[in-house]
C-alpha positions in Angstrom: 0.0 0.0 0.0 1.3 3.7 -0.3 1.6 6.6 1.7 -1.7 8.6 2.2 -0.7 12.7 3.0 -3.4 14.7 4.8 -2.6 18.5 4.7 -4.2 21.6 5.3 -5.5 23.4 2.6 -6.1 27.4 4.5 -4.5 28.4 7.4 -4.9 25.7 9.6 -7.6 24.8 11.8 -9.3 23.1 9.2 -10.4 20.0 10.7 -7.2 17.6 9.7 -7.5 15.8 13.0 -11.3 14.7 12.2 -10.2 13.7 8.7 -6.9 11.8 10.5 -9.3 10.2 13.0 -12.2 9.4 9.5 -9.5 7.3 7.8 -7.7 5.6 11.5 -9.6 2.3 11.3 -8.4 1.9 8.0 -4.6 2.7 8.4 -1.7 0.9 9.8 0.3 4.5 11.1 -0.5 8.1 11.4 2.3 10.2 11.5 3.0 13.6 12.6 5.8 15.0 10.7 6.1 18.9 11.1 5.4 20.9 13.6 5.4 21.1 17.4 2.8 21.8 20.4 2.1 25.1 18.5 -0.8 23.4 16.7 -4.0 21.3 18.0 -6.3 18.9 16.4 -9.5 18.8 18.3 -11.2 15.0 17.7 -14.7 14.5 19.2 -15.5 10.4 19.5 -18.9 8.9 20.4 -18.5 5.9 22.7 -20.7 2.6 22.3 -22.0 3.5 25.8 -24.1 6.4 23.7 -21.5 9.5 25.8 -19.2 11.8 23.5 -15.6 12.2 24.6 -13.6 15.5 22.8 -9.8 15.1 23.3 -7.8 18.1 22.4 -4.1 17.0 21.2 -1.4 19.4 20.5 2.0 16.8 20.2 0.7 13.5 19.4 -0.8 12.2 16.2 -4.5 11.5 16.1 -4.0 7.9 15.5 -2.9 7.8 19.1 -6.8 7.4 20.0 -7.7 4.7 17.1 -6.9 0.7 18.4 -4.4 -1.4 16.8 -3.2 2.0 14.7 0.5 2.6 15.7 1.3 6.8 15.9 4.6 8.1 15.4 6.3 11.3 16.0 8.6 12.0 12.9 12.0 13.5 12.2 10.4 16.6 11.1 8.9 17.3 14.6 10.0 19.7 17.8 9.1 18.3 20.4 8.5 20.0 24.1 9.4 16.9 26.0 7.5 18.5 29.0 4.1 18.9 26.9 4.8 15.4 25.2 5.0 14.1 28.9 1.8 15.8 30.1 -0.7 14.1 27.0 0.6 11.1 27.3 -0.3 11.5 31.2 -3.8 12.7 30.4 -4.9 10.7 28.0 -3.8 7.3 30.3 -6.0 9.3 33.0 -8.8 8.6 30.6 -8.2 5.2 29.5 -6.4 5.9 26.2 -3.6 3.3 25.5 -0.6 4.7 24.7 2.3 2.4 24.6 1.8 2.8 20.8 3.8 5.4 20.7 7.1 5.5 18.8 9.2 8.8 18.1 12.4 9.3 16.0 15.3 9.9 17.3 16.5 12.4 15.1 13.3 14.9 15.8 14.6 18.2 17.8 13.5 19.0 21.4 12.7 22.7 22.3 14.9 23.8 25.2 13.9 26.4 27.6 16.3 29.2 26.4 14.1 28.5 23.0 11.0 29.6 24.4 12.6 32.3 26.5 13.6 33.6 22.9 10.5 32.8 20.8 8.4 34.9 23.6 11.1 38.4 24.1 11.6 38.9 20.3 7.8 38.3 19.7 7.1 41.3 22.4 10.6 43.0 20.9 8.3 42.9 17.0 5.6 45.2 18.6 3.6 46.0 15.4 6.2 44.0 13.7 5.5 40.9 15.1 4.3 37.3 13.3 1.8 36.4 16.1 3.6 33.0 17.2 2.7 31.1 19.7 5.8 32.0 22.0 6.2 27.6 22.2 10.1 28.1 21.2 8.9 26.4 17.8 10.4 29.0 15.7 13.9 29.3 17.4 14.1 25.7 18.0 13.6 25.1 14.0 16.7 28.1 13.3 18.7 26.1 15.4 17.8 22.9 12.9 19.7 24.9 10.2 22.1 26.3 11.8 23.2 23.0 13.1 23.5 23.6 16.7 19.8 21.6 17.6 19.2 19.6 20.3 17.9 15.9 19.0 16.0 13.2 21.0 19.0 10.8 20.3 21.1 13.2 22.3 18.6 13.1 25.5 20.9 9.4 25.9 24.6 10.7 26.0 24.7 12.9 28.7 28.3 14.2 27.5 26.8 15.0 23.9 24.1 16.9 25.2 26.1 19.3 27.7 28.3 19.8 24.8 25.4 20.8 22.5 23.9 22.9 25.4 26.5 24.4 26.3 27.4 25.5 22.4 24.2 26.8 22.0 24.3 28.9 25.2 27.5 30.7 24.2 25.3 32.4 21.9 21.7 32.7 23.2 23.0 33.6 27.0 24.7 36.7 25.4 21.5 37.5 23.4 19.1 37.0 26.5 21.1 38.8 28.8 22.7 41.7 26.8 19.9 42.8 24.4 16.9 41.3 26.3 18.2 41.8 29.5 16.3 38.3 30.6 18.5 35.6 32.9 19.4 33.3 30.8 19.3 29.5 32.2 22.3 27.7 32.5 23.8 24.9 31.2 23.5 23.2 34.0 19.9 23.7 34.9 18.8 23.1 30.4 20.6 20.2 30.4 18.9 18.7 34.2 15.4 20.0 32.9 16.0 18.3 29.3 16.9 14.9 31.1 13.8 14.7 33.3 11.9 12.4 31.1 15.0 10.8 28.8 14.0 7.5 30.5 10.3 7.7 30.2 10.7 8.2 26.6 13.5 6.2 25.8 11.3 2.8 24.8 8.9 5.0 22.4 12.7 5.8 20.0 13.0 4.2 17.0 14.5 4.7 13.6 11.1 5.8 12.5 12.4 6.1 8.6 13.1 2.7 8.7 10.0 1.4 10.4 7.9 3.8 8.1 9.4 2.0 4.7 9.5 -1.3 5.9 5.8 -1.1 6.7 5.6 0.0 3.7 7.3 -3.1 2.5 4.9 -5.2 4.0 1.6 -3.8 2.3 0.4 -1.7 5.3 -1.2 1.8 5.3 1.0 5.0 6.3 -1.0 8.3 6.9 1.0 11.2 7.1 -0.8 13.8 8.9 0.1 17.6 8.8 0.7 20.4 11.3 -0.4 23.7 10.3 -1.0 24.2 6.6 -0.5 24.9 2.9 -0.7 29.2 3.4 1.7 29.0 6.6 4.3 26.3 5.1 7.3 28.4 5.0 8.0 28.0 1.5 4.9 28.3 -0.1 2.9 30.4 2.9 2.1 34.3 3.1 5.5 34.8 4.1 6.8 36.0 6.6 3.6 35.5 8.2 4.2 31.7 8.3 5.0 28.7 10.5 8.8 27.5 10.5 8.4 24.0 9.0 7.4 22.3 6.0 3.6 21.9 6.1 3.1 20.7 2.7 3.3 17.2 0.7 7.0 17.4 0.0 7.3 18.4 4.1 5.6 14.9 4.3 8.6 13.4 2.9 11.4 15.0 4.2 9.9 15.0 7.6 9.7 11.4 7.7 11.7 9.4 5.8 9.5 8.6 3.4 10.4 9.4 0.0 7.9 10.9 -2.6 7.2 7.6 -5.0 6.1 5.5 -2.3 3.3 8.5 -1.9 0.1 8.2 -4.5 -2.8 10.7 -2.7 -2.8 13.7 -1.2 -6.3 14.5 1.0 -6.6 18.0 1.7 -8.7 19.8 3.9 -10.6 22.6 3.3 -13.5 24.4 5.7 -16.6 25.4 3.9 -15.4 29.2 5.1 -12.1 30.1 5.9 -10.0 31.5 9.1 -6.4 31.9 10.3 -5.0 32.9 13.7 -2.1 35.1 14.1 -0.8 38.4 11.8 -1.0 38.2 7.6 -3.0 39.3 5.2 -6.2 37.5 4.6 -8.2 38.5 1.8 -11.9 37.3 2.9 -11.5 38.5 6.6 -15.0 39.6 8.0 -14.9 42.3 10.2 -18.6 42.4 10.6 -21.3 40.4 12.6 -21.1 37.6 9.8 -17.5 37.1 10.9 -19.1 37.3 14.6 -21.5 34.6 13.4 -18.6 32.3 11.7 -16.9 32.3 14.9 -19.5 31.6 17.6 -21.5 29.0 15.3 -18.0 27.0 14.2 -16.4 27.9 18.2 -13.5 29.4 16.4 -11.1 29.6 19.3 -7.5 27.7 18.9 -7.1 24.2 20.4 -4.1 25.0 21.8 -3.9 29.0 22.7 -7.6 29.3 23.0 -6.8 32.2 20.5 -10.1 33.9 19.0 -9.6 33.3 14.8 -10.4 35.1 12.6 -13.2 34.5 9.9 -13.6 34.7 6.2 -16.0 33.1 3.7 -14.6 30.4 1.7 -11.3 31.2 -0.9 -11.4 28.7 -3.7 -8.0 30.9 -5.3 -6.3 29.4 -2.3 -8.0 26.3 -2.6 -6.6 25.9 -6.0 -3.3 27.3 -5.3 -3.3 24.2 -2.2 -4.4 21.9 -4.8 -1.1 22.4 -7.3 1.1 23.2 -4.4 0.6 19.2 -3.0 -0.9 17.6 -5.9 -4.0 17.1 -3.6 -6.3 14.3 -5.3 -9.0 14.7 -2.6 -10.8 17.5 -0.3 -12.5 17.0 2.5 -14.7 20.1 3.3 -15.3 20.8 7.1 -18.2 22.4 8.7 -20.2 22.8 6.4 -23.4 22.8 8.7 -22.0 26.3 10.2 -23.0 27.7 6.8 -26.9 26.5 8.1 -29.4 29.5 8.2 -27.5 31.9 5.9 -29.5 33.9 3.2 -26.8 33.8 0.7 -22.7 31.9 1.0 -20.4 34.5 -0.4 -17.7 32.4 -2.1 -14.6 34.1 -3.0 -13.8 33.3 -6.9 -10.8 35.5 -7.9 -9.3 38.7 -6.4 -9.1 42.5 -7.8 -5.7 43.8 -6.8 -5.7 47.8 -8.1 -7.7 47.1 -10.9 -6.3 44.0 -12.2 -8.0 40.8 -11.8 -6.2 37.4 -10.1 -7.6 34.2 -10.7 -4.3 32.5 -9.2 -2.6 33.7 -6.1 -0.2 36.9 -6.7 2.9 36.1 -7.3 4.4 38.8 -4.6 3.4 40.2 -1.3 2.3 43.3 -1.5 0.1 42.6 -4.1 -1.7 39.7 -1.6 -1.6 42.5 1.0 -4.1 44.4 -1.4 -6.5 41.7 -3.0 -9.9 42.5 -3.1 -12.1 39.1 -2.9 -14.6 39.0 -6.2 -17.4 37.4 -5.0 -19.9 34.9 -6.1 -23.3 34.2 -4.1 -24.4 30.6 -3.6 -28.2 30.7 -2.1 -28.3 29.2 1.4 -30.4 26.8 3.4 -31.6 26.5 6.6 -32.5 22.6 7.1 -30.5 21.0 9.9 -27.5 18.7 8.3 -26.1 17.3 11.6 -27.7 14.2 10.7 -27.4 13.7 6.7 -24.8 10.4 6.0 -25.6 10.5 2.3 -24.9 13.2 -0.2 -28.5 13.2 -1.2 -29.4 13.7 2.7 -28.3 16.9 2.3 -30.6 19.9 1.1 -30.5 20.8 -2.8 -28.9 24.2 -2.0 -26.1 22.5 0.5 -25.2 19.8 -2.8 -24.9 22.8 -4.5 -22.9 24.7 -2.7 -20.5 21.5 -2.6 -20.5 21.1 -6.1 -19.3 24.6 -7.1 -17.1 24.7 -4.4 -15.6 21.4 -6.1 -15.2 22.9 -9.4 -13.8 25.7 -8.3 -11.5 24.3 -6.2 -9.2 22.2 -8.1 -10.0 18.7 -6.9 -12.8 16.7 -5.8 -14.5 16.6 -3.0 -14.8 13.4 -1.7 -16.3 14.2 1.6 -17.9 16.7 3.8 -18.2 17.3 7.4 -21.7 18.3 8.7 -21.0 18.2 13.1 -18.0 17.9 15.3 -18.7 14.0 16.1 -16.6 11.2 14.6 -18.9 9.7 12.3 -21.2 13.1 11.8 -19.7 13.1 7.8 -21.1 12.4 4.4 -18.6 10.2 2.5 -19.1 11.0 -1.1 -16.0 8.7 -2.9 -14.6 6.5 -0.1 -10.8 7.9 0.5 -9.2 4.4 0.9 
């Protein structure tokens, strides 16, 4: 079998962990390969017992709450060893097995002079700033390339860490202390703090490159599962406005050792509107009560900073620019019962940028900064969806809707959320 990506097709927030969760039973691993504890996925499960259980996770792949599916933290990841520590914790506190869990050794840790940094300069920005989560994400991902990171591997030779630690801290002390004027922690106390839980996690650390492609090997399902998303990837996101890792198909490779033949579909997800959290431009930002509506009806707050986001109708120019960007063969659309009860669905088809009309993203950044979204109205509906399974469940205006939001986008839609719950969707081609 080959390698299934799911990536974010907006800004994030899309719903990937649903979709993750959707396609679990059917998959052998889920891996999380980008990213850190900047991100959430938000999964909402019905139990036979009739009761509905919402977990939250911001480290750990989705697959960590499907049986018999094996999760995996991959190269490409930061991990906060303290966070990683705590969800493991809290999910055992509810009866969620995780001795699944296998991590590479070669994924970065996020020390504590990291998130010291990531927080001053973000205050430092002022009206400059990028609106990170102040996790360390960012500074632990510079020291990636500049080859002075911290890896899990290093968590096991005590003399390789100090030595790393104490490299890094010949730098970031100075910076701390003489331009921040903030203590910076010593080597001592990073290296004792980074430690804490090397023995806890030592069973989980695995060549997962290897694993991965011998699976692989065997016949069994990979699903590659995304942090963050196409327009924050920091190659192909509104720049600088962007996460620091690769959020898109070819970040699927590199950030788990997977390489790109071995990978024939690429799902991407899509809400029936759009939001982002954070600074950027963002064309079809409301600033009215329909933006008010968006985010009380779809409880638009971030998984894991709680952050308010902010709202815009639907963007197929980004939908299709997601869709070339990964080579997405399928989109799940998200949410689409939020939309229930509106008049008319704006749908943003193209953008007007001083005159001039864009049907493709602009190829620079002031010119994004100053798109105009050209509209197009769908007509609305107000039945309830929560409970449609089918695609002919759902009203003639809602299959609509769907449809030209499909030919807009670039790629079929081969299913549609309509509630938060596990099984609330309406599979319209199977994705496995």
């Amino acid at each position: 079998m080959p390698a299934i990506a799911i990536i974010g097709a907006q800004w994030g927030d899309e719903g990937k962990g649903k979709a993750t969760d959707l396609l679990g039973s059917s998959v052998d691993y889920v891996v999380k390969f980008n990213g850190g504890n900047n991100a959430g996925h938000t999964v909402v499960i019905n139990t036979p017992e009739g009761k509905t259980e919402k977990y939250a996770l911001h480290l750990l792949p989705s697959g960590i709450l499907t049986p018999g599916c094996t999760p995996v933290i991959g190269n490409g990841v930061v991990v906060d060893l303290d966070v990683l520590i705590e969800e493991l914790d809290g999910l055992e506190a509810r009866g969620v097995d995780t001795s699944r869990l296998v991590i590479s050794a070669s994924a970065h840790v996020i020390a504590d002079y990291n998130r010291t940094l990531d927080k001053v300069t973000e205050r430092f920005l002022g009206s400059r700033r990028l609106g990170t989560t102040g996790r360390g994400i960012g500074p632990t991902y510079a020291d990636k390339m500049n080859r002075i990171g911290i890896r899990i591997q290093d968590l096991f030779d005590e003399k390789i860490l100090r030595a790393k630690v104490e490299g890094a801290l010949e730098l970031k002390g100075q910076v701390l202390t003489k331009i921040y004027n903030r203590r910076a922690p010593s080597v001592d106390e990073t290296v004792a703090e980074l430690l804490t839980h090397a023995d806890r996690i030592r069973p989980m650390v695995r060549d997962t490159g290897l694993l991965l492609n011998q699976a692989l090997d065997r016949g069994e399902t990979v699903l590659l599962e995304a942090g963050q998303a196409t327009l924050l990837d920091v190659d192909h996101g509104t720049y600088p406005f962007v996460t620091s890792s690769s959020a898109t198909a070819g970040g699927a490779c590199t950030g788990s050792g997977i390489p790109p033949m071995r990978m024939d579909q690429v799902i991407g997800i899509v809400k029936a509107y759009t939001t982002r959290v954070g600074e950027g431009p963002f064309p079809t930002e409301l600033f009215d009560d329909a933006g008010e509506h968006l985010r009380k009806v779809g409880a638009e707050f971030g998984t894991t900073t709680g952050r308010p986001r902010r709202c815009g109708w639907y963007d197929a120019v980004i939908a299709r620019y997601a869709a070339r960007v990964n080579g997405v063969t399928d989109f799940v659309l998200t949410k689409l019962d939020v939309l229930t009860g509106l008049e008319q669905v704006p749908v943003c088809v193209a953008y007007d940028v001083n005159g001039t009309r864009h049907d493709e993203m602009p190829v620079n950044q002031t010119d994004f900064h100053h798109a105009v979204p050209i509209y197009e109205f769908l007509p609305g509906w107000w039945e309830d969806i929560s409970g449609a399974r089918t695609f002919e469940d759902l009203p003639a205006n809602a299959q609509a809707y769907v449809r030209a939001v499909e030919q807009m986008s670039g790629a079929r839609i081969s299913a549609v959320g309509v509630g938060p719950s596990r099984d609330a969707t309406v599979v319209v081609h199977p994705l496995i």
